[in-house]
PDB file of N, CA, C and O in Angstrom, chain B, residues numbered from 101:
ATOM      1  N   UNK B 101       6.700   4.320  19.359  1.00  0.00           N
ATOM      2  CA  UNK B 101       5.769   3.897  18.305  1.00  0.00           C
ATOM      3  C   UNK B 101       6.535   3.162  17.203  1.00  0.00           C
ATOM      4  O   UNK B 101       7.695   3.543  17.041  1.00  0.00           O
ATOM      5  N   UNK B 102       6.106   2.205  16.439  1.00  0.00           N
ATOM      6  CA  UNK B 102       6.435   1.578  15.607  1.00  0.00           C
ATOM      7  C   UNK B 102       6.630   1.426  14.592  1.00  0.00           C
ATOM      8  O   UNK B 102       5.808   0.713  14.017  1.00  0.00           O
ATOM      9  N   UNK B 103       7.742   1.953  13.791  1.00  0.00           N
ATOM     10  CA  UNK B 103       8.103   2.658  12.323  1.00  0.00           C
ATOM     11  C   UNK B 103       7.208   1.744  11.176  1.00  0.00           C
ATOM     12  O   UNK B 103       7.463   0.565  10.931  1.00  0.00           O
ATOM     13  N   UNK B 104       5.803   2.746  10.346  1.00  0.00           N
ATOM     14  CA  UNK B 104       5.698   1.529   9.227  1.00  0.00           C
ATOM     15  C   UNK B 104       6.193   1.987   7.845  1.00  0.00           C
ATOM     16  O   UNK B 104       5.491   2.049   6.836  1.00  0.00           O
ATOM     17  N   UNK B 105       7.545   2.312   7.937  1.00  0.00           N
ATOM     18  CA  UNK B 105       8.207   2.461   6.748  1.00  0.00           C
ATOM     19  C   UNK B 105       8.157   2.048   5.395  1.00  0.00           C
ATOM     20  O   UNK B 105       8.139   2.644   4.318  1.00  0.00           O
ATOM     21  N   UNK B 106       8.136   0.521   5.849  1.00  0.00           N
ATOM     22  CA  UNK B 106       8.324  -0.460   4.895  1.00  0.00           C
ATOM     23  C   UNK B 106       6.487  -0.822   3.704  1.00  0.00           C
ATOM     24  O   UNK B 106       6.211  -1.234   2.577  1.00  0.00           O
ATOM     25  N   UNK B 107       5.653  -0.248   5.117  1.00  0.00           N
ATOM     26  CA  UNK B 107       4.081  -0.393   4.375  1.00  0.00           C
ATOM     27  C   UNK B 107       4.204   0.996   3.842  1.00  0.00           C
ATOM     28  O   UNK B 107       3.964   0.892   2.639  1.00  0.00           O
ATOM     29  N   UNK B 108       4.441   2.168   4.110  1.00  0.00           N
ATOM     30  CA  UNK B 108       4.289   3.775   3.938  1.00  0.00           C
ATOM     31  C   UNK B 108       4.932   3.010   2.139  1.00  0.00           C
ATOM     32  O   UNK B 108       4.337   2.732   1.098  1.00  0.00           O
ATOM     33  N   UNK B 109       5.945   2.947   2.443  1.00  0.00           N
ATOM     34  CA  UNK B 109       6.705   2.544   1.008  1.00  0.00           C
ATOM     35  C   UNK B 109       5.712   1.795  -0.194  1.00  0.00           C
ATOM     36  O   UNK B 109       5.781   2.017  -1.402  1.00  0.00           O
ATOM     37  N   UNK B 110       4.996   1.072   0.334  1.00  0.00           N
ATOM     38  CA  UNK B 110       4.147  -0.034  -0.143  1.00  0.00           C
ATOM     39  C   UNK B 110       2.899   0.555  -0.924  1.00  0.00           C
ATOM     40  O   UNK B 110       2.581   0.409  -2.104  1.00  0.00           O
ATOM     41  N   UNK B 111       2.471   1.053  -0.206  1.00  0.00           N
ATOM     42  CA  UNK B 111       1.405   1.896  -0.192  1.00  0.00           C
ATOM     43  C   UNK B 111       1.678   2.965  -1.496  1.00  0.00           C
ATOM     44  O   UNK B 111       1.271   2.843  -2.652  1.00  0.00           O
ATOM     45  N   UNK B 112       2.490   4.029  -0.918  1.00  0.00           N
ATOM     46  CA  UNK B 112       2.700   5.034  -2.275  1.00  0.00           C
ATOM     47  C   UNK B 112       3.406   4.069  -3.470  1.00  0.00           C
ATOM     48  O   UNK B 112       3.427   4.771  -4.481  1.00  0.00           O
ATOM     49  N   UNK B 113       3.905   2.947  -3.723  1.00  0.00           N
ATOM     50  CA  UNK B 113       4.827   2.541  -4.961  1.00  0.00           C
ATOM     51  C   UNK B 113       3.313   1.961  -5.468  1.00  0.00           C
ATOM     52  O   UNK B 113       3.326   1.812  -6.690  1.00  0.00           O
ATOM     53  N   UNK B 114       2.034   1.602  -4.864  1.00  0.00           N
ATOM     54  CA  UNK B 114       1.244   1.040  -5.360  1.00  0.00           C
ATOM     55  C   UNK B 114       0.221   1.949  -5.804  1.00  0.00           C
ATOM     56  O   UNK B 114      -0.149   1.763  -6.963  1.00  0.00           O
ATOM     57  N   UNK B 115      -0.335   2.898  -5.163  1.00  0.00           N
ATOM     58  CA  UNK B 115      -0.577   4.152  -5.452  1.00  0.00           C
ATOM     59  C   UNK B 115      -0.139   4.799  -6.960  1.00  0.00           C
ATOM     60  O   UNK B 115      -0.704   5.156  -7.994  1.00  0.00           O
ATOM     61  N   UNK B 116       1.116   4.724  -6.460  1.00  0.00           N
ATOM     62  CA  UNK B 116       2.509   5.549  -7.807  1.00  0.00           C
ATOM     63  C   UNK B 116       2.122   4.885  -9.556  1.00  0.00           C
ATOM     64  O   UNK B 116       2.141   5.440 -10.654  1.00  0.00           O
ATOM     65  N   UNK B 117       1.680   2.996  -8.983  1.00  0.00           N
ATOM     66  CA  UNK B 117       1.663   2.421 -10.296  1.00  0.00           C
ATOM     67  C   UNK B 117       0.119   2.694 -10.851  1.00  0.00           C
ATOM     68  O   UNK B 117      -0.127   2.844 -12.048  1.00  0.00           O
ATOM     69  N   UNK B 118      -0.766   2.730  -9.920  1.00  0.00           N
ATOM     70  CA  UNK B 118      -2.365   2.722 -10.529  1.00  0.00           C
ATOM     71  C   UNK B 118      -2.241   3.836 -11.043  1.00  0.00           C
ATOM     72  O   UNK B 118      -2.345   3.715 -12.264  1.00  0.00           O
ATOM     73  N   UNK B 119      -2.016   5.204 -10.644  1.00  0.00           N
ATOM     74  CA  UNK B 119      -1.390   6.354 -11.573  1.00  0.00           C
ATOM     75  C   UNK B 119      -0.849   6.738 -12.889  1.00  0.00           C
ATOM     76  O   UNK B 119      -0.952   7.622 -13.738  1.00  0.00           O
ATOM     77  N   UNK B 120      -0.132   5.486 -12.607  1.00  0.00           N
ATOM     78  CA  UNK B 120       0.939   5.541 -14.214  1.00  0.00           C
ATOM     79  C   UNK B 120       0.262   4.474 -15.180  1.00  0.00           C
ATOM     80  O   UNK B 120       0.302   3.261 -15.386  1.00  0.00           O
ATOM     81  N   UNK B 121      -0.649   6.074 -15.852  1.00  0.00           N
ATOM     82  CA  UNK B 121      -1.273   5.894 -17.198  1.00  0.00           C
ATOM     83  C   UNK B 121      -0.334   5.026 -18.010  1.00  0.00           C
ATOM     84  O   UNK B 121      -0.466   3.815 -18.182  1.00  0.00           O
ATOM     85  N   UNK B 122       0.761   5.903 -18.551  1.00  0.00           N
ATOM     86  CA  UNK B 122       1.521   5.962 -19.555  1.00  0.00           C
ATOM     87  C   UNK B 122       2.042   4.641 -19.187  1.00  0.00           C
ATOM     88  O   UNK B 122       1.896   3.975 -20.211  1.00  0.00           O
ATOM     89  N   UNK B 123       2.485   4.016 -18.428  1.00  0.00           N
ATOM     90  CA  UNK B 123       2.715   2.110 -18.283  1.00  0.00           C
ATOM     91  C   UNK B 123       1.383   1.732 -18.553  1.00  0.00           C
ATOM     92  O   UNK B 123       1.291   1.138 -19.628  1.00  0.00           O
ATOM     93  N   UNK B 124       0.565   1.842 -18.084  1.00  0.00           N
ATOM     94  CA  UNK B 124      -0.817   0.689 -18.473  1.00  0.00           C
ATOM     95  C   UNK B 124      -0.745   1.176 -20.180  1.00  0.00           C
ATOM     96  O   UNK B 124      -0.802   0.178 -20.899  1.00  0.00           O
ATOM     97  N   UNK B 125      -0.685   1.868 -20.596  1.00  0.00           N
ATOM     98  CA  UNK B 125      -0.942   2.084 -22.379  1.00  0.00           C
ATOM     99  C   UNK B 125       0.329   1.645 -23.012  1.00  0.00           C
ATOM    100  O   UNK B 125       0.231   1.207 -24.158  1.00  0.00           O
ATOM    101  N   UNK B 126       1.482   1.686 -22.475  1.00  0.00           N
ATOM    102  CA  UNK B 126       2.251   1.066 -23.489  1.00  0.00           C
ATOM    103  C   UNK B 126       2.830  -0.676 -23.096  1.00  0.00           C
ATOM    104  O   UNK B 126       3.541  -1.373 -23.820  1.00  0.00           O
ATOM    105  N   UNK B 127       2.307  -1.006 -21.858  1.00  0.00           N
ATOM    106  CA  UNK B 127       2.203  -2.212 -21.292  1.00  0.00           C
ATOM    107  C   UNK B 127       1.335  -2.830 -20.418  1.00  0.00           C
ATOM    108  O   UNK B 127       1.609  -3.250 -19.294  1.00  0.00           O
ATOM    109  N   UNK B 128       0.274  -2.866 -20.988  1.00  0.00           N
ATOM    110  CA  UNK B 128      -1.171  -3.594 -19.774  1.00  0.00           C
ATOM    111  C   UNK B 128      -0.638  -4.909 -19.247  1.00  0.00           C
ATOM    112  O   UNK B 128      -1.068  -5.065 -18.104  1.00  0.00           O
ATOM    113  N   UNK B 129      -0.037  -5.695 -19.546  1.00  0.00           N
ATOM    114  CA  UNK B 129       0.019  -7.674 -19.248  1.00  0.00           C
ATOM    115  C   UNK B 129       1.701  -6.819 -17.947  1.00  0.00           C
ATOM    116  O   UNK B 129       2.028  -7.319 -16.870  1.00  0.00           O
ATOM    117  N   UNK B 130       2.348  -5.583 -18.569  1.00  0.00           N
ATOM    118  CA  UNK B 130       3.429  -5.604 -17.086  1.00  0.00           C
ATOM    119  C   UNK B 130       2.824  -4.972 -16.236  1.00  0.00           C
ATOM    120  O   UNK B 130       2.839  -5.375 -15.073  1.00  0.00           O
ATOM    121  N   UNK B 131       2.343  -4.166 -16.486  1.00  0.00           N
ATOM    122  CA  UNK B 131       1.799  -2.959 -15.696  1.00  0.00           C
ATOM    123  C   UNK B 131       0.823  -4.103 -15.111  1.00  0.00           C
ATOM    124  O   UNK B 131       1.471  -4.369 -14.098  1.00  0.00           O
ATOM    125  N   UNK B 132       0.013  -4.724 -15.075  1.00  0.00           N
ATOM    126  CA  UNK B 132      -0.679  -5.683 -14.234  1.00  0.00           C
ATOM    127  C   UNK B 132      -0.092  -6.555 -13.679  1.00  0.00           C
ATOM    128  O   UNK B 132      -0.724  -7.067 -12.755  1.00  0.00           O
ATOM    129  N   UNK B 133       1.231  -7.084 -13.934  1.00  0.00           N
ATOM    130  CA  UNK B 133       1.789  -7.594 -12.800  1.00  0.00           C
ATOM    131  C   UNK B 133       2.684  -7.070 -11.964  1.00  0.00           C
ATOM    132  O   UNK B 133       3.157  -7.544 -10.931  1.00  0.00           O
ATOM    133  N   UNK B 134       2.917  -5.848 -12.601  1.00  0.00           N
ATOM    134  CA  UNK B 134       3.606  -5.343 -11.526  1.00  0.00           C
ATOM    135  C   UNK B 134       2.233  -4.426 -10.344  1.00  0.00           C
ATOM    136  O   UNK B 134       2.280  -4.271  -9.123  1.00  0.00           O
ATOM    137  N   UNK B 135       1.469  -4.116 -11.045  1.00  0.00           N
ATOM    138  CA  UNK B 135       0.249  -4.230  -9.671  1.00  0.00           C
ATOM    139  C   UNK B 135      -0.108  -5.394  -8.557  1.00  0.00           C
ATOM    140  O   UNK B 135      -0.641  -5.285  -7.453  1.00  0.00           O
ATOM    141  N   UNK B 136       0.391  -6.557  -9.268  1.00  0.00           N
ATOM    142  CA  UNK B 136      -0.108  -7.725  -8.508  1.00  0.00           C
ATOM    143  C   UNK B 136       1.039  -7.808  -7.818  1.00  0.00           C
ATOM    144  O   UNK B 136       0.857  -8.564  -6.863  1.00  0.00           O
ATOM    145  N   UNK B 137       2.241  -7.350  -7.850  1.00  0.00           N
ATOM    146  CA  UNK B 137       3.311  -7.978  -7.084  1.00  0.00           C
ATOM    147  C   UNK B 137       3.890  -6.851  -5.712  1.00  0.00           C
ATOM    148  O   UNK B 137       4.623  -7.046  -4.742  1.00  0.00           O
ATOM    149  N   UNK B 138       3.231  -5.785  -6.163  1.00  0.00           N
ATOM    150  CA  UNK B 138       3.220  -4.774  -4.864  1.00  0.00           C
ATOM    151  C   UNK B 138       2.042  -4.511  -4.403  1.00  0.00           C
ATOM    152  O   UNK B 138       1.856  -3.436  -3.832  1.00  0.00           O
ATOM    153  N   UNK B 139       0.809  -5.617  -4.585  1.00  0.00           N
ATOM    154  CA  UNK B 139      -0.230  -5.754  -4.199  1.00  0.00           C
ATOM    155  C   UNK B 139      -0.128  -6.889  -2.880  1.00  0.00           C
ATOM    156  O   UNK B 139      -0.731  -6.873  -1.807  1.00  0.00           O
ATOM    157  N   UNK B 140       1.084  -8.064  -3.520  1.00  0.00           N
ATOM    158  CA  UNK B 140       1.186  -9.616  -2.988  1.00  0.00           C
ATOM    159  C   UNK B 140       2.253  -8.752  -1.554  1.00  0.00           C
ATOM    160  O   UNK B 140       2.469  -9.235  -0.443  1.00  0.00           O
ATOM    161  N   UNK B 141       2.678  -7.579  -2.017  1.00  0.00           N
ATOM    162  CA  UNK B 141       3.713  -7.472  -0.899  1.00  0.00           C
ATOM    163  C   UNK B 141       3.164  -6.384   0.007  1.00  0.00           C
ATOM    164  O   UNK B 141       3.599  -6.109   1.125  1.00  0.00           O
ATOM    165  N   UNK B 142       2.424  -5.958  -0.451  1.00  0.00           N
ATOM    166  CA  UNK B 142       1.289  -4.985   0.142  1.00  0.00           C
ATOM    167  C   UNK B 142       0.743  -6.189   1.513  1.00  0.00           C
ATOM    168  O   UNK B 142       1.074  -6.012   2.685  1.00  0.00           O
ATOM    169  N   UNK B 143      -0.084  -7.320   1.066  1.00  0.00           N
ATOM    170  CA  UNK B 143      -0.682  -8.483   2.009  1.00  0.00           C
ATOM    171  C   UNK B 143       0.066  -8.972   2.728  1.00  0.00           C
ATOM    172  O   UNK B 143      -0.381  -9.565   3.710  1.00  0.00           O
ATOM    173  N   UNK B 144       1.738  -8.889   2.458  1.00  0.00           N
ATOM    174  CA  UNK B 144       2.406  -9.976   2.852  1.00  0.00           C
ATOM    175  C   UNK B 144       2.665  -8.516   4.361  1.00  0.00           C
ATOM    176  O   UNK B 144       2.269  -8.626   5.521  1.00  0.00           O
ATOM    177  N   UNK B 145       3.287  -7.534   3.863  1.00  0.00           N
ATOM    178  CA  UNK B 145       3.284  -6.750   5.300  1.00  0.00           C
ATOM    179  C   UNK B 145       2.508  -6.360   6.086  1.00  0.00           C
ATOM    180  O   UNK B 145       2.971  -6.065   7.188  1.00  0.00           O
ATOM    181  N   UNK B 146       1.017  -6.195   5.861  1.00  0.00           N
ATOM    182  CA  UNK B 146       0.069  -6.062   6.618  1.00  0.00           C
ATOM    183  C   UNK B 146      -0.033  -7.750   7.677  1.00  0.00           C
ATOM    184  O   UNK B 146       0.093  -7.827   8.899  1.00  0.00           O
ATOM    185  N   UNK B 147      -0.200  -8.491   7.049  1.00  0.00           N
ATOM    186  CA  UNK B 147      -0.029  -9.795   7.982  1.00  0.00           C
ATOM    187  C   UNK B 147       0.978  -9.538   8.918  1.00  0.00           C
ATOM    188  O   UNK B 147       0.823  -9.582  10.138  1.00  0.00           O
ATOM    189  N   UNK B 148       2.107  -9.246   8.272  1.00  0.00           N
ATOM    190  CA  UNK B 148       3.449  -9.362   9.500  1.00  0.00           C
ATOM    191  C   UNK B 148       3.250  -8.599  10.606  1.00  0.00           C
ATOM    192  O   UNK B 148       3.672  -9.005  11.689  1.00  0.00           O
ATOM    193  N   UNK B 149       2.297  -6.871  10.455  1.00  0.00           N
ATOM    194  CA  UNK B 149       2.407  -6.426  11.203  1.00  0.00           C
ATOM    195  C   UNK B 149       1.311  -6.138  12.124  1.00  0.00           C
ATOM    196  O   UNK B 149       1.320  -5.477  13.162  1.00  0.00           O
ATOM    197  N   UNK B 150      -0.001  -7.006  11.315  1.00  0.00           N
ATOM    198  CA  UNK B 150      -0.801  -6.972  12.141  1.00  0.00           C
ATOM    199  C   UNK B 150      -1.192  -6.268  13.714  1.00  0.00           C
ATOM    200  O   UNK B 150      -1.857  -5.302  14.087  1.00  0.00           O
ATOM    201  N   UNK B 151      -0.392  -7.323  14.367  1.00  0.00           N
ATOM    202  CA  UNK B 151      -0.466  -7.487  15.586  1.00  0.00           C
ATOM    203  C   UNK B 151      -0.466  -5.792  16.197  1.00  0.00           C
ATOM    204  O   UNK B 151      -1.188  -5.371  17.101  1.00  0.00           O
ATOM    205  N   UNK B 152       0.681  -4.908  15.321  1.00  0.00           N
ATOM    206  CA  UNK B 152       1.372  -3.624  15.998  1.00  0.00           C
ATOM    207  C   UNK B 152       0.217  -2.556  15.530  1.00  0.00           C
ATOM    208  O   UNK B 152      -0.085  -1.619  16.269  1.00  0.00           O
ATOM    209  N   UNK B 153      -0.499  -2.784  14.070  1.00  0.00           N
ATOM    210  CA  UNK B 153      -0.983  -1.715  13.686  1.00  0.00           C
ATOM    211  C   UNK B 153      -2.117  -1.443  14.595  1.00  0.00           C
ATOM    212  O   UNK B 153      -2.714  -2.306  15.239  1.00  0.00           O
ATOM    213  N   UNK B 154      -2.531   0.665  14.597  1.00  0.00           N
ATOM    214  CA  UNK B 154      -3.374   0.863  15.251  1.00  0.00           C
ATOM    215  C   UNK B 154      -4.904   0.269  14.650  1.00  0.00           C
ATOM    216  O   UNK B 154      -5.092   0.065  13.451  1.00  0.00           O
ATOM    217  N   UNK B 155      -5.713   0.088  15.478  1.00  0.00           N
ATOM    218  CA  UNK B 155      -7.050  -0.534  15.011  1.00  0.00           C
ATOM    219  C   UNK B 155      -7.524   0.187  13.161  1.00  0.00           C
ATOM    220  O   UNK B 155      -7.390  -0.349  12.061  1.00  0.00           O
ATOM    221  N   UNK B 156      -7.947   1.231  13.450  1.00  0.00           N
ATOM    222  CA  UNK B 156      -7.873   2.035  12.403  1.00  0.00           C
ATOM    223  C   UNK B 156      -7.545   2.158  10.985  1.00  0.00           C
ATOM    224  O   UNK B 156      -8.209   2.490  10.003  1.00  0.00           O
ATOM    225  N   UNK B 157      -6.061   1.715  11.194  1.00  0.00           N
ATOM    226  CA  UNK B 157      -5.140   1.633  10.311  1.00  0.00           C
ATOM    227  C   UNK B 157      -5.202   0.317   9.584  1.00  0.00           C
ATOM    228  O   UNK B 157      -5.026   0.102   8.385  1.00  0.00           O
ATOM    229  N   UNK B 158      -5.563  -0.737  10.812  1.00  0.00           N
ATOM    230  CA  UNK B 158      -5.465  -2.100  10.257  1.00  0.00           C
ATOM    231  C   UNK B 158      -7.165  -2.324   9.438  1.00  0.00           C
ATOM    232  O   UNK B 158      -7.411  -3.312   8.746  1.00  0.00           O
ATOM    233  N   UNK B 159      -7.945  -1.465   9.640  1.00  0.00           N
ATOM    234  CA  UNK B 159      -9.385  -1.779   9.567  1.00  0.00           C
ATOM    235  C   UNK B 159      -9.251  -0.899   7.934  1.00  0.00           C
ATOM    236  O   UNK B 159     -10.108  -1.208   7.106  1.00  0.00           O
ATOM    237  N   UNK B 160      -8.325   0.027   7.574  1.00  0.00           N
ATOM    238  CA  UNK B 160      -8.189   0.712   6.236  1.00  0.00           C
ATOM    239  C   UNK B 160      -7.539  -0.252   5.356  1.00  0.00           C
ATOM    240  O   UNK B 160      -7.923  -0.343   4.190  1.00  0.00           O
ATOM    241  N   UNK B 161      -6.594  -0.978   5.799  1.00  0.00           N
ATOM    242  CA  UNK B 161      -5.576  -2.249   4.974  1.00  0.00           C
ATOM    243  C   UNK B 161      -6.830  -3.187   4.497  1.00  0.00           C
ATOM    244  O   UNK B 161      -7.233  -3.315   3.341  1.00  0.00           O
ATOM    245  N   UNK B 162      -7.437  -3.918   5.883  1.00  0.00           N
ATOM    246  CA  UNK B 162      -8.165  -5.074   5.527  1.00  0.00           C
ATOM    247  C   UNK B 162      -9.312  -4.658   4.699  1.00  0.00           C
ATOM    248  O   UNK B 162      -9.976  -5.590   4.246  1.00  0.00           O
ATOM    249  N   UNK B 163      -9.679  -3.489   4.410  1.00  0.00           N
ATOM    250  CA  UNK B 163     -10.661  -3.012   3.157  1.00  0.00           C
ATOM    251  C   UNK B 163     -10.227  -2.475   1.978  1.00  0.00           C
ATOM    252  O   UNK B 163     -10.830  -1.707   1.227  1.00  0.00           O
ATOM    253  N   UNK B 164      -8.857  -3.058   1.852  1.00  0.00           N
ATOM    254  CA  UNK B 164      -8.185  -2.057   0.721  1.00  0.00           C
ATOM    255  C   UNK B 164      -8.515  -0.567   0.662  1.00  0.00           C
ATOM    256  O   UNK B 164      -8.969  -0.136  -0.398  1.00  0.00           O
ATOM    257  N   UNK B 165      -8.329   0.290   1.724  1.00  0.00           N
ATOM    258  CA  UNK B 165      -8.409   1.501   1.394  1.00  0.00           C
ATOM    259  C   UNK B 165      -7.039   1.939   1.434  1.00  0.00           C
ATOM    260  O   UNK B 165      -6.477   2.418   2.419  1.00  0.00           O
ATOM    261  N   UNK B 166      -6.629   1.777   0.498  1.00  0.00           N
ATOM    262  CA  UNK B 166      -5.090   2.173   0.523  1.00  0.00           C
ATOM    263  C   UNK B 166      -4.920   3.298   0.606  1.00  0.00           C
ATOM    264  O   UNK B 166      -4.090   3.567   1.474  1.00  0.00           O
ATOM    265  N   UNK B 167      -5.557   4.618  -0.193  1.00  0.00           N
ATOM    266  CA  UNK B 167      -5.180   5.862   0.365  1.00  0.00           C
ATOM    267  C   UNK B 167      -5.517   6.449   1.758  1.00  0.00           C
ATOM    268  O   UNK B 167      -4.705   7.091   2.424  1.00  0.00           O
ATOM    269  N   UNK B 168      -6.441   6.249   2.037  1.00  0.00           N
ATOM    270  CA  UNK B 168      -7.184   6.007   3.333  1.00  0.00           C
ATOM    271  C   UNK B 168      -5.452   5.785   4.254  1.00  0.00           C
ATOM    272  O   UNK B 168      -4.839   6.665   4.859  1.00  0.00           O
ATOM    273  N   UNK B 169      -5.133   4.636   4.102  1.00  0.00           N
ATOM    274  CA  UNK B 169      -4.174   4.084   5.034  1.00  0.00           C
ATOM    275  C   UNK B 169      -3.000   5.101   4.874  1.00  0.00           C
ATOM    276  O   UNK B 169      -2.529   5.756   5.803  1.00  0.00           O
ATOM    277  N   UNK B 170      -2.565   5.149   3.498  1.00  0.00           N
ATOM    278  CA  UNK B 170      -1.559   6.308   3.435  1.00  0.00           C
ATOM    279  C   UNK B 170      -1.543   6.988   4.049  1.00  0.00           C
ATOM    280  O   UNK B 170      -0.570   7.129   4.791  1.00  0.00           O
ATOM    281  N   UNK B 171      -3.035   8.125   4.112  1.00  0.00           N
ATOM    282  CA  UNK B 171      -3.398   9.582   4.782  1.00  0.00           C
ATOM    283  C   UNK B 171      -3.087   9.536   6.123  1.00  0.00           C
ATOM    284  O   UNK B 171      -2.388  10.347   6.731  1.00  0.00           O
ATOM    285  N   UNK B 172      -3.860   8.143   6.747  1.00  0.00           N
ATOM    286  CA  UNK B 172      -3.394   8.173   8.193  1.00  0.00           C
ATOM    287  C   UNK B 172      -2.005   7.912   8.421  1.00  0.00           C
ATOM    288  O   UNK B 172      -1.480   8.775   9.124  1.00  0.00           O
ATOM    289  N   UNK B 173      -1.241   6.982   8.043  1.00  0.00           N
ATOM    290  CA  UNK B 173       0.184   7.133   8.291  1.00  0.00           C
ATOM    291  C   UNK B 173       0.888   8.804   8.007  1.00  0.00           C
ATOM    292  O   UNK B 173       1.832   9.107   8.736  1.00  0.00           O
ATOM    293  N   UNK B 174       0.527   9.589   7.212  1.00  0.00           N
ATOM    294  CA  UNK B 174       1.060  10.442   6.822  1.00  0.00           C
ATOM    295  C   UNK B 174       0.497  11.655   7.829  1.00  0.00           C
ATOM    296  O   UNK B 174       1.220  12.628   8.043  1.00  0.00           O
ATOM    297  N   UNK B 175      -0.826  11.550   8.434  1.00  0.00           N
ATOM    298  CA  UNK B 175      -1.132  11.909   9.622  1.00  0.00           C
ATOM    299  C   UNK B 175      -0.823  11.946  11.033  1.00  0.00           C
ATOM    300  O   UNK B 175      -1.073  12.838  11.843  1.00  0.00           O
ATOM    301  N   UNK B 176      -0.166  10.698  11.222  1.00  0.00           N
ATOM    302  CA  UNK B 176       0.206  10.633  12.528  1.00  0.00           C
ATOM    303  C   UNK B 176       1.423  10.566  12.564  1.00  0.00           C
ATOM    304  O   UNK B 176       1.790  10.295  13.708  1.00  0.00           O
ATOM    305  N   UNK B 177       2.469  10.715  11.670  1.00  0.00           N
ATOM    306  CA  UNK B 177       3.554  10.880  11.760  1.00  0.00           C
ATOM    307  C   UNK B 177       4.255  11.922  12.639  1.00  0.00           C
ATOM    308  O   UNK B 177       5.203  11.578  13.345  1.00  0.00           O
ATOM    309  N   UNK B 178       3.829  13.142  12.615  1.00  0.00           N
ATOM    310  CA  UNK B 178       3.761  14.115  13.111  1.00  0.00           C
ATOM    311  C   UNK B 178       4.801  13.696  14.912  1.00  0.00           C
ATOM    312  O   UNK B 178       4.941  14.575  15.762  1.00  0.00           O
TER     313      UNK B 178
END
């Protein structure tokens, strides 16, 4: 099976930032781009890996269900 490390990573650092109150209140204009830029790299690995991801998985990405996608990676790891 096909390690998605690099999205697992993606996923929780983007997760990690919508979380972090305390950046959006003492910086909204970074804290929004730094959403947009592990958002842009969020798109950029789902494209690459398209092809490998299970149906499922790819059908949680292409709707932005990002936790959704997390859960299952963190599910089938096993």
């Amino acid at each position: 099976m096909t390690s998605f490390d690099s999205l697992r990573t993606l996923l929780q650092r983007r997760l990690s930032l919508i979380a972090d109150h305390a950046f959006r209140d003492r910086d909204p204009a970074a804290h929004l781009e730094a959403l947009k830029q592990v958002s842009e790299e969020l798109g950029a690995e789902h494209l690459k890996l398209r092809a490998q991801l299970p149906p499922r998985l790819n059908h949680f990405l292409t709707q932005a269900s990002f936790s959704k996608a997390l859960e299952y990676l963190d599910s089938s790891e096993g």
